[in-house]
C-alpha positions as CSV (number, residue, x, y, z in Angstrom):
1,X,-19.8,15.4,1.5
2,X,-17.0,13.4,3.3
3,X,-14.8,15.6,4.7
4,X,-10.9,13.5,5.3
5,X,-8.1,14.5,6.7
6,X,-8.9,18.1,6.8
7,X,-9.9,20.4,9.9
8,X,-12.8,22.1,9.6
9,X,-12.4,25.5,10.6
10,X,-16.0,26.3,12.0
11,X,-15.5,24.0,14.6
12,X,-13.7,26.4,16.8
13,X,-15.3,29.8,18.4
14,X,-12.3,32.3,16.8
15,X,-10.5,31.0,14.3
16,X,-6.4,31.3,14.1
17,X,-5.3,33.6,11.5
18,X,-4.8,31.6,8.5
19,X,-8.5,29.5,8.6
20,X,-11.1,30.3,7.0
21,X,-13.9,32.4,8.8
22,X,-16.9,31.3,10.3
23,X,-20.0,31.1,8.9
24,X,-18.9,31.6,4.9
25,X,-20.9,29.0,3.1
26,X,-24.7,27.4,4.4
27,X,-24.3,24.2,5.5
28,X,-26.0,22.1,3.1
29,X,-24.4,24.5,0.3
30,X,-22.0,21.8,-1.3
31,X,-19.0,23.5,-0.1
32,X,-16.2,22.1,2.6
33,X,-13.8,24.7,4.8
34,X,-10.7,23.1,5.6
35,X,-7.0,24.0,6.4
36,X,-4.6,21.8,5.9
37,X,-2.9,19.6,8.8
38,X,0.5,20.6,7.1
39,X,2.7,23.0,8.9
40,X,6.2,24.4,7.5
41,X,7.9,21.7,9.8
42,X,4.9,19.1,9.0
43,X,6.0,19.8,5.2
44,X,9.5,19.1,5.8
45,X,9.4,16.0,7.7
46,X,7.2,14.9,4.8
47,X,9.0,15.8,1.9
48,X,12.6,16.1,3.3
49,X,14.3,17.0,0.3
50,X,12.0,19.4,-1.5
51,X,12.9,23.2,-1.9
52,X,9.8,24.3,-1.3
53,X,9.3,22.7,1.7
54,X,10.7,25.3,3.9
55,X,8.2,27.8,2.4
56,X,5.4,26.0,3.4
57,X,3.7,28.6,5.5
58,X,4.1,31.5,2.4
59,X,3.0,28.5,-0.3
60,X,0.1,29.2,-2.5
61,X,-3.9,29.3,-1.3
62,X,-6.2,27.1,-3.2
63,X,-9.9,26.9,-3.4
64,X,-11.1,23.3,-4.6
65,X,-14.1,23.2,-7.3
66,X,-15.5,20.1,-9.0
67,X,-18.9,19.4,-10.8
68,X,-20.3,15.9,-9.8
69,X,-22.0,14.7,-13.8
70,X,-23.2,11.2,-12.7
71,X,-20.8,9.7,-10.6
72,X,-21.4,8.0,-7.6
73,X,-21.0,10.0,-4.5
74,X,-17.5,7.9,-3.4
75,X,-16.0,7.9,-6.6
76,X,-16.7,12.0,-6.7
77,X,-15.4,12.0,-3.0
78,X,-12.1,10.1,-4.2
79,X,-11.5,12.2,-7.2
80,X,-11.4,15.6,-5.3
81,X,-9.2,14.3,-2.3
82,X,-6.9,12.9,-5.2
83,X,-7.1,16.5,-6.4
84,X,-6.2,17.9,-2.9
85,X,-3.3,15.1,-2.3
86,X,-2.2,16.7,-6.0
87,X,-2.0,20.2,-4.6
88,X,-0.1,19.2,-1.6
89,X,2.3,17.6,-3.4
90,X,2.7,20.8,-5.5
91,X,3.3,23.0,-2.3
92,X,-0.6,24.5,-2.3
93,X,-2.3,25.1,0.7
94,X,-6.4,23.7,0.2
95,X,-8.2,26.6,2.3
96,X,-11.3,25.3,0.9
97,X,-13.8,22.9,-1.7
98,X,-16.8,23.9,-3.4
99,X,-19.0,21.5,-5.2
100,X,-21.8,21.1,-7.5
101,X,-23.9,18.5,-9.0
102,X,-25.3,18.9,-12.8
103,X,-26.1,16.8,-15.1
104,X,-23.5,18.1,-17.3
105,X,-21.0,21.1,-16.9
106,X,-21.7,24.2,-18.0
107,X,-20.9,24.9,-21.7
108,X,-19.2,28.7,-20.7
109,X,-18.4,28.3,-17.3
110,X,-17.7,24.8,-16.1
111,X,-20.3,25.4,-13.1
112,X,-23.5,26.5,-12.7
113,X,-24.0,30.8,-13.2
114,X,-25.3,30.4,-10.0
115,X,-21.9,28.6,-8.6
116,X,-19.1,31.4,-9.6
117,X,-20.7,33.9,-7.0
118,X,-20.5,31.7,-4.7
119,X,-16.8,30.7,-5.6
120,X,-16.2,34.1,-6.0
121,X,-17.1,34.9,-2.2
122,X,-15.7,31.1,-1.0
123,X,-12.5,32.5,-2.2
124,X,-12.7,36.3,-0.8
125,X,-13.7,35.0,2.9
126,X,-10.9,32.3,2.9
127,X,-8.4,34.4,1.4
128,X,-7.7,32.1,-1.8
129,X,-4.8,33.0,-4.2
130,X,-6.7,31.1,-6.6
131,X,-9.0,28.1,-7.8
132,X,-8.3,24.7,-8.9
133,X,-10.8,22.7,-10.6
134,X,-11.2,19.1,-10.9
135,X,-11.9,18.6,-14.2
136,X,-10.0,19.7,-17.5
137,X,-11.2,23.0,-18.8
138,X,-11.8,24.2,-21.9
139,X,-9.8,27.4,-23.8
140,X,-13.5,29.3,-23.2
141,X,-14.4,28.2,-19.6
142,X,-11.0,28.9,-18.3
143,X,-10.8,32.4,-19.9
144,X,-14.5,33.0,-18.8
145,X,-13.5,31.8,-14.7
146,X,-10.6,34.3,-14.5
147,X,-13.0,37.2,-16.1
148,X,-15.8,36.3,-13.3
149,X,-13.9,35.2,-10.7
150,X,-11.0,38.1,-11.6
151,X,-8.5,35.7,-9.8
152,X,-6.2,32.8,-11.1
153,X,-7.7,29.8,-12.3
154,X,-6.3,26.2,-13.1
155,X,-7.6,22.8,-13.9
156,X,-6.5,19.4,-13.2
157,X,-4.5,19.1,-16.0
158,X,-2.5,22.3,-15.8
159,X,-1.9,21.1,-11.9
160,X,-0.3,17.7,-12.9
161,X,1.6,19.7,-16.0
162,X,3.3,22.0,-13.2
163,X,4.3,18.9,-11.1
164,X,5.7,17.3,-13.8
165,X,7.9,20.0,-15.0
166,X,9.1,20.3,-10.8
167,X,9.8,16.8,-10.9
168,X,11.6,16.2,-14.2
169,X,15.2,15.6,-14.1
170,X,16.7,14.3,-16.8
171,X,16.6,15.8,-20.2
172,X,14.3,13.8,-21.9
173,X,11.8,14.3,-19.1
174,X,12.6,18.3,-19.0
175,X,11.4,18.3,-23.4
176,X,8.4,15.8,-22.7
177,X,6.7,18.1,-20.0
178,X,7.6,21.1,-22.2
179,X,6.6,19.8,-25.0
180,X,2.8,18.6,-22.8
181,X,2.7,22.3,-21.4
182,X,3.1,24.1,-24.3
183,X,0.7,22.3,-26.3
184,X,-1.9,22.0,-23.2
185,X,-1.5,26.0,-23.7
186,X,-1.3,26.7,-27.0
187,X,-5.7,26.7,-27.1
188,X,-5.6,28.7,-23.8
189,X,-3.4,31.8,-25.0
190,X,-7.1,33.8,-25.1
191,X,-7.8,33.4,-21.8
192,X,-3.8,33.9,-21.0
193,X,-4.2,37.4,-22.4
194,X,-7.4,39.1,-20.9
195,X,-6.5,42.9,-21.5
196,X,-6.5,42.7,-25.4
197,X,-6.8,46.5,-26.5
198,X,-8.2,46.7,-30.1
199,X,-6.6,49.2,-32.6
200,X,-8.2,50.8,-35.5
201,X,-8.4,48.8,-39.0
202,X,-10.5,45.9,-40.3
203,X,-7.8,43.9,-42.4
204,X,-5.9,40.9,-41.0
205,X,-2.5,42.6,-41.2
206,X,-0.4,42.6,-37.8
207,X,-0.2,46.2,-38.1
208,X,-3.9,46.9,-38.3
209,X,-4.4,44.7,-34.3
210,X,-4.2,45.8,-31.2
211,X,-1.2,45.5,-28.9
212,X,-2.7,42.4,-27.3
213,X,-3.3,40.6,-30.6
214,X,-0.2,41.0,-31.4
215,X,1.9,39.4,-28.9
216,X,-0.7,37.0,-28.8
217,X,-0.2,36.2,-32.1
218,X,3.6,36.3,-31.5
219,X,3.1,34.3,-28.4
220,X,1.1,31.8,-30.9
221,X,4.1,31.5,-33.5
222,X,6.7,31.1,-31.0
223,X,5.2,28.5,-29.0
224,X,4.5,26.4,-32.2
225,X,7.8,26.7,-33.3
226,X,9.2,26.0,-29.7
227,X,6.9,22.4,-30.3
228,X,8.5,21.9,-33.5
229,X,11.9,22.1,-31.9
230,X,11.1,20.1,-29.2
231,X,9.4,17.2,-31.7
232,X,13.0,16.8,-33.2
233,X,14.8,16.3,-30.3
234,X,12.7,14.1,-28.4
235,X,12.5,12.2,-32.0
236,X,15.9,12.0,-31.8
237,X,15.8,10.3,-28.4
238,X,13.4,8.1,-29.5
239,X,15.6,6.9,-31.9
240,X,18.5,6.6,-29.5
241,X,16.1,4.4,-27.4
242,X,15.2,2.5,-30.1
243,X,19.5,1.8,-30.4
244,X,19.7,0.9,-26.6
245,X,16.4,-1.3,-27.0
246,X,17.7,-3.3,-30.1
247,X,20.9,-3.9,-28.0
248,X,19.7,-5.3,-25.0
249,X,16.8,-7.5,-27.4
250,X,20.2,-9.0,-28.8
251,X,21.4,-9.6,-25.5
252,X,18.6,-11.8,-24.9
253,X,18.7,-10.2,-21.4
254,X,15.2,-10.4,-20.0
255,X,13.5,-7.1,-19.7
256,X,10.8,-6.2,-16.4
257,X,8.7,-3.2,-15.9
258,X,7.1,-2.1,-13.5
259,X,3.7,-0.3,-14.3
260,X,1.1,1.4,-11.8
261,X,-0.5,4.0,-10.0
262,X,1.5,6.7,-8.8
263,X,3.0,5.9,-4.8
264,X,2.1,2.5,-5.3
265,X,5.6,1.4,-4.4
266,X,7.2,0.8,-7.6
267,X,10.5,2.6,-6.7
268,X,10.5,0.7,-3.6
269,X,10.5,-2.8,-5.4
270,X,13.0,-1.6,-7.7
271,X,15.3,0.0,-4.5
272,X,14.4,-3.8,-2.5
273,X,15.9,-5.7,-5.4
274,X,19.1,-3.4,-6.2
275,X,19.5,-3.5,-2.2
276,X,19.4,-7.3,-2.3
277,X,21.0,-8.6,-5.1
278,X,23.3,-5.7,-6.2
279,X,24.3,-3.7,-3.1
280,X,25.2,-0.6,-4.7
281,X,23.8,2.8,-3.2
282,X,24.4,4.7,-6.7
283,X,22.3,2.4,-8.2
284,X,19.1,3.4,-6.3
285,X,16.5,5.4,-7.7
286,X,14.4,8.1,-5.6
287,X,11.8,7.1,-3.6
288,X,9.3,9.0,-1.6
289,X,5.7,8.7,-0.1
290,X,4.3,11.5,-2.6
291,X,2.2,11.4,-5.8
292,X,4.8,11.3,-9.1
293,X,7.7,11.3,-7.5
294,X,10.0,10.6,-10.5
295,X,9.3,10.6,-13.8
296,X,12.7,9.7,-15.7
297,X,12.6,6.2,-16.7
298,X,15.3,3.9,-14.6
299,X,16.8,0.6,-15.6
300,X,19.0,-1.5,-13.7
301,X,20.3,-5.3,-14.5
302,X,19.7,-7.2,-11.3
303,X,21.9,-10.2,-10.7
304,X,20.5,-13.1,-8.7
305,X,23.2,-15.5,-10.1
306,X,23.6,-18.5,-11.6
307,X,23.8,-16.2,-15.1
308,X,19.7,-15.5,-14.7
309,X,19.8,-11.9,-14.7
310,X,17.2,-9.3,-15.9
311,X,16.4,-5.8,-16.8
312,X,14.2,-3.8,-14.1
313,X,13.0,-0.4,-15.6
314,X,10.7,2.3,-13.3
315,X,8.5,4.2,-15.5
316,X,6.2,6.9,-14.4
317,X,3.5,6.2,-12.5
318,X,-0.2,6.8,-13.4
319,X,-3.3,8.4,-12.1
320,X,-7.0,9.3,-12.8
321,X,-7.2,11.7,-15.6
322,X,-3.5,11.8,-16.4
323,X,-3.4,14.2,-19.3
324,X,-3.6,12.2,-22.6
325,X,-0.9,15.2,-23.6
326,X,1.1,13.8,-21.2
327,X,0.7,10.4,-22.4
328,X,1.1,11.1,-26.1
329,X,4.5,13.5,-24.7
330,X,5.9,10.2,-22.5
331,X,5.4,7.4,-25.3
332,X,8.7,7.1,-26.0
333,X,9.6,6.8,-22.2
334,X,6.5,4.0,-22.0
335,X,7.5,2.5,-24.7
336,X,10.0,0.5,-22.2
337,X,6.5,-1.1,-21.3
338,X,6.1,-2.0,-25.1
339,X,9.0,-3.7,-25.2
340,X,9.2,-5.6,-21.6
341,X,9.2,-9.6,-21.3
342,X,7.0,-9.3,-18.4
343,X,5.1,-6.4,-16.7
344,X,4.6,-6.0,-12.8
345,X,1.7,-4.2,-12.4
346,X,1.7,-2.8,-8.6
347,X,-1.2,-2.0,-6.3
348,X,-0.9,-0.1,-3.1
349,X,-3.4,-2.9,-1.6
350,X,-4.1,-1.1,1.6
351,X,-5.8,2.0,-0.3
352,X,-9.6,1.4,0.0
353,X,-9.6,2.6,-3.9
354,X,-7.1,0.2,-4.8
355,X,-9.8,-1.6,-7.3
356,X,-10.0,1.8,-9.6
357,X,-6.6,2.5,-9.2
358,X,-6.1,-0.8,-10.7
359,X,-8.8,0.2,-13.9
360,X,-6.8,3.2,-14.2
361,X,-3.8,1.9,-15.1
362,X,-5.3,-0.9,-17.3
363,X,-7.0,1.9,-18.9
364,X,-3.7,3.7,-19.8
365,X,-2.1,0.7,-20.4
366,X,-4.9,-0.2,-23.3
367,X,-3.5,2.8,-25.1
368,X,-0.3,1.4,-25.8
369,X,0.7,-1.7,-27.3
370,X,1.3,-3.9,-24.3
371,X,-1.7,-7.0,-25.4
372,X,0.1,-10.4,-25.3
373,X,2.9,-9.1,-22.7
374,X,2.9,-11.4,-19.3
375,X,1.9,-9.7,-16.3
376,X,2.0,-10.4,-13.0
377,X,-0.1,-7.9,-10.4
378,X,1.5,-7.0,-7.4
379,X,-0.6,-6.5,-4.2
380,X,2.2,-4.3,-2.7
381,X,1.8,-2.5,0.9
382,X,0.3,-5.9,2.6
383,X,1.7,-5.2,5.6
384,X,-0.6,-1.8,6.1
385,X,-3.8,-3.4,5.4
386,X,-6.0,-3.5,8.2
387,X,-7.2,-6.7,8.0
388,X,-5.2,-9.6,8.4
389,X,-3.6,-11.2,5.6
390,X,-1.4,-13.9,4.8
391,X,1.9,-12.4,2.9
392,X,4.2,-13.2,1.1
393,X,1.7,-15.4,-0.6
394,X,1.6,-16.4,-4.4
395,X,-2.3,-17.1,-5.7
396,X,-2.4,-18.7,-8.8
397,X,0.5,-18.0,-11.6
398,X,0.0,-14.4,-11.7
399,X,-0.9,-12.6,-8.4
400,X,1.5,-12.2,-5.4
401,X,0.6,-10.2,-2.2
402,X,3.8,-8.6,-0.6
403,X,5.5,-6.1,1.4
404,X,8.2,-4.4,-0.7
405,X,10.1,-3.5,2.3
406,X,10.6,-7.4,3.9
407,X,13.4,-9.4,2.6
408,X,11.2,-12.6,2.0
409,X,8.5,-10.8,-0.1
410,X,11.4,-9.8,-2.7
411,X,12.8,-13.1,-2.7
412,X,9.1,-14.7,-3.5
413,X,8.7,-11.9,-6.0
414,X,12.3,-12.4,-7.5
415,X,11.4,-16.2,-7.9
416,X,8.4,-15.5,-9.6
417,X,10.0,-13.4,-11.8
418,X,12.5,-16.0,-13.1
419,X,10.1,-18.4,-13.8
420,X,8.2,-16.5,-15.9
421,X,11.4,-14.8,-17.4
422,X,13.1,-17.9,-18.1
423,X,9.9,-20.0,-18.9
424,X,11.6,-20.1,-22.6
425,X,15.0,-21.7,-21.9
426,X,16.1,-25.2,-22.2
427,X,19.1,-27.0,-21.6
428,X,21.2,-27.8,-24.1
429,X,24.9,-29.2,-25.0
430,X,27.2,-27.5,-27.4
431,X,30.4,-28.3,-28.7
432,X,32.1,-24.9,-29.8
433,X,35.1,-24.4,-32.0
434,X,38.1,-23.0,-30.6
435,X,38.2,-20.4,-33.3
436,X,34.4,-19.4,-32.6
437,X,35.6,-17.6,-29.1
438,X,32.8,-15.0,-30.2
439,X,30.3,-17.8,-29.7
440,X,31.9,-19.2,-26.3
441,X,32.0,-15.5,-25.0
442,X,28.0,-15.3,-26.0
443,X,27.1,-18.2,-24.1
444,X,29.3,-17.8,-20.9
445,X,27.9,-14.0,-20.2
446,X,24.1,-14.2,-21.5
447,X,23.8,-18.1,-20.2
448,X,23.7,-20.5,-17.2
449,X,27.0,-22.4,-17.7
450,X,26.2,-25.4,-16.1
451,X,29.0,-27.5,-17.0
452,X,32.4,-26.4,-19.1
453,X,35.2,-28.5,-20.7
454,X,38.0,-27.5,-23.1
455,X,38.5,-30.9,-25.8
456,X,40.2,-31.4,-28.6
457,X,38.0,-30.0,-31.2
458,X,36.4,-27.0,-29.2
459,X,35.1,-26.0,-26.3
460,X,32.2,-27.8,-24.8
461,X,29.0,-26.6,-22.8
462,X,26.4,-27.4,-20.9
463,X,23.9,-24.5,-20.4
464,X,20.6,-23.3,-19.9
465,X,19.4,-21.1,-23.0
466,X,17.1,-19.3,-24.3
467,X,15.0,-21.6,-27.2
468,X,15.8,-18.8,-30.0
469,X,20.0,-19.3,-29.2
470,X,19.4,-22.8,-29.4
471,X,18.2,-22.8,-32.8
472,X,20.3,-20.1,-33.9
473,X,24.2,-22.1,-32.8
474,X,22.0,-25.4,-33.4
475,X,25.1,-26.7,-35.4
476,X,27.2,-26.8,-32.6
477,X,24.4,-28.6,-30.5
478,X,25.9,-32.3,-29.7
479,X,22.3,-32.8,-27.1
């Protein structure tokens, strides 16, 4: 199995004193020794403004496990560095990977019986603090790991879960990874609760359970009521979104999202274009080259003049196997893509897997009611590709290849923006009343005043409008 970015720890005669020791799995045995290439300073320079980043050298030791069921050997390899690049960017240390091909996991145990021994020992001889699995597991498979492997165990899910609530700021964010934890849990509270001690009695009374059964039970009831709770609030944000949505649709203001994988270089578009045409720090939004980044949703109104402004919002970025909890938790913060005149969907184009990056986000996008909604795909990062390519470069009416960081490939992008935006308006004449100043005021902040006169019976315009407004003040139209 490919082994990137990792040092192999057999490769030297005594090892230092945080590798793994020699000789701890056959060669041809399916499992990888690595250390990371990350040091406490390494970390820092990396992720500058992150906490944890200082703690580095103390930070958590995983072990690595997936089950290969049919999948071709590169897309296996790329899913279990993608779950390596996830535990860095939580702050683990990968000490190790152990893999296994079946044709389908194990019903009980997620691997083979065979497998947790030698997981078990993987684990001892590299001193793990726990395992991380590739896949999701079920309530049963993760309670039956912890009892063989008597260690910690998590799953893919529960790793992105615990990134998202690290990264969540605002406090719609903070309810939707709550609300995705406590339900990804709820099914797991067996396996949370290993040392159950039965009591006497055989009736389903509280009284008549063991200790363990009853928090568990307690643990049950609080957590449901906890997601009942946080259901009503996010409901209620929902329905403030829904406000701020109808608003700017009245507005007429032209809405673009961006949508893609995760450290594509979506915040970087969005920080290019505030940098150009708005040149206001506080407007920026974070940005960083690490996996989910932000989460809370951003929307800024850039203005490129001449009264053709529109809405830019950052939603969170995807990857393969993103939770559908988490999904189903951040609808109302994707519903921003529901609503959108126009999506950007960006592609790191110098990642080799950029093609099923790609199918991963139309995959999640398919899930939400985005059909219909223009699109133009980004081929971002142009400037890291290996081979040489033309950039900025527009091919056809919906594909641009750029560099988010160069002045020219915003411009191009911007362009292309504004002629898909503003594909709708027309130019049109109207002759408004002096007592209609509601009407003038409309025009002159959502339109392109081209010309502007004051007469005797009103004042007249010349602008470039959307169709709709041109129907809608069609009485005052005079061309």
């Amino acid at each position: 199995m490919e082994n990137r970015n990792f040092k192999n720890s057999n490769t030297e005669n005594s090892a230092p004193k945080d590798t793994i020791p020699q000789n701890s799995a056959p060669e041809d045995s399916g499992i990888e020794n690595f250390t990371t290439e990350y040091s406490a300073t390494e970390y820092s320079k990396k992720y500058p403004n992150q906490k944890d980043a200082s703690h580095a050298e103390s930070c958590e030791r995983v072990l690595l496990a997936g089950v290969n069921c049919g999948k071709s050997e590169h897309d296996f390899n790329r899913s279990m560095e993608e779950l390596k690049n996830l535990a860095e960017a939580h702050f683990m240390k990968p000490v190790g990977m152990v893999t296994q091909k079946m044709d389908s996991p194990n019903k009980a145990l997620y691997i083979g019986t065979g497998k947790v021994q030698e997981v078990k020992e993987t684990a001892l001889l590299s001193e793990a603090d726990a395992v991380v699995f590739d896949d999701t597991l079920t309530p049963s498979q993760l309670s039956n790991l912890q009892k063989e492997l008597d260690m910690p165990v998590m799953d893919r899910t529960a790793l992105i879960l615990d990134i998202f609530a690290t990264r969540a700021q605002t406090r719609e964010a903070k309810l939707q990874v709550e609300s995705a934890r406590l339900k990804y849990l709820l099914p797991r509270l067996v396996g949370m609760h290993q040392a159950l001690t039965r009591q006497g009695g055989t009736s389903g009374s509280m009284s008549s359970r063991g200790a363990g059964e009853k928090k568990l039970e307690l643990d049950r009831r609080r957590i449901e009521q906890r997601i009942t709770e946080l259901n009503r609030d996010l409901k209620e944000i929902a329905n403030e979104r829904a406000v701020q949505r109808k608003t700017r649709e009245e507005s007429r203001l032209p809405l673009v999202a961006l949508a893609g994988y995760t450290n594509s270089g979506k915040s970087t578009i969005m920080n290019a274009m505030i940098d150009t045409y708005m040149k206001n720090d506080e407007k920026r939004v974070l940005e960083k080259d690490m996996l989910f980044a932000t989460l809370d949703t951003a929307v800024r109104r850039i203005c490129t003049g001449n009264s053709r402004d529109f809405l830019l919002s950052d939603t969170v970025g995807f990857i393969h196997k993103l939770p559908h909890a988490l999904v189903r938790a951040f609808h109302a913060t994707l519903e921003e893509l529901e609503s959108a005149d126009l999506i950007l969907h960006v592609i790191d184009y110098s990642d080799p897997d950029h093609r099923e990056q790609m199918e991963t986000t139309k995959e999640i996008l398919s899930q939400l009611k985005t059909a219909g909604i223009p699109m133009i795909t980004v081929y971002n990062k142009a400037d890291k590709c290996r081979d040489s390519l033309e950039y900025p470069k527009i091919a056809g009416s919906d594909k641009i290849y750029i560099s988010a960081r160069e002045a020219d490939s915003i411009e191009l992008l911007t362009g292309m923006i504004l002629d898909k935006v503003y594909e709708d308006y027309v130019q049109a004449e109207f002759l408004i009343p002096y007592q209609k100043g509601d009407i003038t005021s409309y025009f002159m902040e959502n339109t392109h005043i081209a010309e502007q006169a004051f007469e005797e019976n009103g004042t007249r315009l010349k602008v470039r409008c959307h169709q709709a407004d041109a129907a809608k003040y069609a009485q005052y139209r005079i061309s």
